[in-house]
N, C-alpha and C positions, 0 to 999 in steps of 0.2 A: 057582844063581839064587834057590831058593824062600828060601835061609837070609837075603840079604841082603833080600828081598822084606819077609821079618820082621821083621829088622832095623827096618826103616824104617820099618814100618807100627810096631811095637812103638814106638819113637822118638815115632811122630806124637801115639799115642796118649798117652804120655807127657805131651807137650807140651801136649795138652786136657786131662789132666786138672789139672796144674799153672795152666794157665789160667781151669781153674772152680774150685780151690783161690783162688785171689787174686778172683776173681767172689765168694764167701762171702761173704769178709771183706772187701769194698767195694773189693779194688785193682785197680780199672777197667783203668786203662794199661797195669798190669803184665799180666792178664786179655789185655788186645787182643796182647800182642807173643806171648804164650806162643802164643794162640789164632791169630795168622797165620804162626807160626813151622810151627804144628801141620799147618796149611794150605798151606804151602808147601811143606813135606815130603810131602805128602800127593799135590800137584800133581804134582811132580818122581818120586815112586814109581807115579805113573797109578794111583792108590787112588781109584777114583770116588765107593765110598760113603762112606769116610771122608771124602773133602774137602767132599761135600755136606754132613757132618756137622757139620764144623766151620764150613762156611759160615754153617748157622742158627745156631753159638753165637756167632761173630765178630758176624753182624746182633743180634742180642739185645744185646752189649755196645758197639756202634756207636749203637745206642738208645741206650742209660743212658748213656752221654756226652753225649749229643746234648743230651737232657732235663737233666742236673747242667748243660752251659754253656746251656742256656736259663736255668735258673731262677736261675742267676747274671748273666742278662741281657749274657752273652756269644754274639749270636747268631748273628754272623758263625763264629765257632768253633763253634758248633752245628749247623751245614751239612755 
């Protein structure tokens, strides 16, 4: 059990960090799928501190979307 426990956690962590790789270099979207993939994995493993981890970065990049479709005066999509 601990191997796949690893596994996953390994995986998730993976997945943040590939999500704050594309966060860098400004690719928001790509940023959010890594960062809820990371988060989802993390759910499904019952990784509590990880998922909270990843939840502050998903909110940080839920921001910066929010704020790019405001100041494109997209602000229905900024919701």
């Amino acid at each position: 059990m601990s191997v796949e426990f690893k596994y996953v956690e390994g995986q998730a962590y993976s997945l943040q960090g590939l999500g704050i790789c594309d966060e860098k270099v400004f690719n928001y979207f790509e940023a959010k799928d890594y960062l809820e993939n990371a988060l989802e994995r993390a759910v499904e493993g019952a990784l509590e501190n990880p998922a909270r981890e990843f939840s502050r970065d998903l909110v940080r990049i839920y921001q910066t979307i929010a704020i790019q479709y405001q100041n494109n005066n997209e602000f229905d999509l900024s919701l």
